[in-house]
N, C-alpha and C positions, 0 to 999 in steps of 0.2 A: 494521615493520607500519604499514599506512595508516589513517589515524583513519577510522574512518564514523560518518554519522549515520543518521537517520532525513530523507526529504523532502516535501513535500510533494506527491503524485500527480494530476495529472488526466486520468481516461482521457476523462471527457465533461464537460457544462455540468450533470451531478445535485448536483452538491454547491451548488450555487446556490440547487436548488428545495427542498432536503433541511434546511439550514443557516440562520438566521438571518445569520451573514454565515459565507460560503466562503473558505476560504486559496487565493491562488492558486497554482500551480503551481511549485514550486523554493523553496520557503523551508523554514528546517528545522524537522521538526515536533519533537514532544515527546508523551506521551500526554496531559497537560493534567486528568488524572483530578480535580486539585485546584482546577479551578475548580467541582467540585461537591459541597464541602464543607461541611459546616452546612446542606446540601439533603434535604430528604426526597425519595428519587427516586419515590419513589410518586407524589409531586404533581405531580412532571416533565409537563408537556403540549405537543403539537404541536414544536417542533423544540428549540427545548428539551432535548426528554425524549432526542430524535434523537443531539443531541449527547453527551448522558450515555452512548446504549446504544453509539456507534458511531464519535465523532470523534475524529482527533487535532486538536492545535492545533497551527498554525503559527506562526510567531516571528518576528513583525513587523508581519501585518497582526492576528493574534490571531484569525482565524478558524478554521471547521473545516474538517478534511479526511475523507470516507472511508478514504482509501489512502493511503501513503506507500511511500514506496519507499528500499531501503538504497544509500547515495550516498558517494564519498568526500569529505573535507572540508579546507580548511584549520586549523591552529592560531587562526589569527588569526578566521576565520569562527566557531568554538565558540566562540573567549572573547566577539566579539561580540554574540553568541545568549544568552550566559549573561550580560554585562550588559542586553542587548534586556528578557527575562525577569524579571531582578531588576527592573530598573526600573518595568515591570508589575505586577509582586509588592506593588511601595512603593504604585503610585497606584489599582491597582483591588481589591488584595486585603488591603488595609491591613498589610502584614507588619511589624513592629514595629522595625524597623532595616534602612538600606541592607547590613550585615553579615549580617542576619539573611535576607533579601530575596537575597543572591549567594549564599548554601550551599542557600540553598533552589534556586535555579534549578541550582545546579551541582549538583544530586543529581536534578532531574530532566533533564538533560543527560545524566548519568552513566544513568542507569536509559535513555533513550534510547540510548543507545551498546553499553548491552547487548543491547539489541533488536535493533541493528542489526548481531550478530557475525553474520552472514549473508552469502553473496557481493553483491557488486555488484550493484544490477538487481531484487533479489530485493522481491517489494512485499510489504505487509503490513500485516493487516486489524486491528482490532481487536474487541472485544464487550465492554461490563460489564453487570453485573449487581449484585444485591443480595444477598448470603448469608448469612445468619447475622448482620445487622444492617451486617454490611462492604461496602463497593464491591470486588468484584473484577473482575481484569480478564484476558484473556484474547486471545492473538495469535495468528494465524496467517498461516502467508506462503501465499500465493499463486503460483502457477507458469503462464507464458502456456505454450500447448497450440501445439502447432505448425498451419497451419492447414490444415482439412481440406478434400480438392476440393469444387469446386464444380459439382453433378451438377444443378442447374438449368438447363445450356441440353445438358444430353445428356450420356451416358458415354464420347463419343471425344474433349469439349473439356478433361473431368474428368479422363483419365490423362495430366497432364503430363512423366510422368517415368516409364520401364522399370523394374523390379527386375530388378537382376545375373541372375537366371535365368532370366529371358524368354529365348524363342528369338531369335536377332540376323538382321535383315531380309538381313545380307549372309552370313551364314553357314548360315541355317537351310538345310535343307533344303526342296524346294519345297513339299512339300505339308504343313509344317508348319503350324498353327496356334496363334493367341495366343488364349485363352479373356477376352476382357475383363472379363465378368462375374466371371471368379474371379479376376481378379488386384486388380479392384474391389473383393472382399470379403475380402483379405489382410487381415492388425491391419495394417500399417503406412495404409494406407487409410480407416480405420475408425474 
């Protein structure tokens, strides 16, 4: 079975304007939930608060991300993620021992890799909130829609492709007609 993780997504330049600083694109994230510990999220303001309700963190440049998406990974790239991390752990989160600093990163690695029992490709969003005094937190994946025609320069440039049941230009019979309208308001169209 192949390790995955979680990565870091960018589908545009929002996580720039959204982010005090944005992870760039390919590095592996984490949910990062604990860099807002001993925080009152209440007091959360402007992106800040942004990063609490909606980011992950990425692991190396330590920014945020919206999106992540599930990626396969090396052995060698996790253990370097889970040192990247501890080391972070030692110098911005005061964690009380290099030891203590690598089971912390390797449990939030591990909670990422559960995240990521997901197919390949598959992205995924995050939410937290405040419940009952707790930070919870809350994922969902994401699915791209396949894409739908595009009926702005007219409905003969919008049907790219026949459905098997369309009458066939070389078999129909002559006075056969294709209804474009109805074959436009088919679900697969829609």
């Amino acid at each position: 079975m192949a390790l995955k993780l979680l990565f870091v997504e960018r589908l545009d330049e929002s996580d720039a304007f959204v982010f005090e600083h944005a992870a760039p694109a390919g590095e592996i994230a984490v949910s990062g939930a604990f860099a807002f510990w001993g925080e009152d999220p209440a007091a959360l303001a402007g992106k800040r608060r942004q990063a609490f309700r909606s980011g992950f963190l990425g692991i190396g440049s330590f920014g945020r991300s919206t999106l992540a998406t599930v990626a396969e990974v090396t052995p060698a790239a996790r253990a370097a993620a889970i040192e990247s991390l501890a080391d972070h752990l030692l110098a911005q989160y005061g964690a009380p021992s290099p030891d203590a600093a690598r089971a912390a990163a390797e449990d939030e690695l591990a909670f990422a890799e559960s995240l990521a029992d997901l197919p390949v490709g598959t992205t995924v969003a995050v939410a937290r909130a405040v419940e009952d005094g707790e930070i919870r937190e809350r994922f969902r994946t994401l699915h791209r829609s396949e894409p739908k025609p595009d009926f702005s320069r007219g409905l003969f440039n919008a049907i790219v492709a026949v459905p098997d049941d369309a009458p066939d230009a070389d078999t129909a019979a002559p006075d056969a007609t294709v209804d474009l309208a109805a074959l436009a308001a088919r679900p697969e169209w829609s």
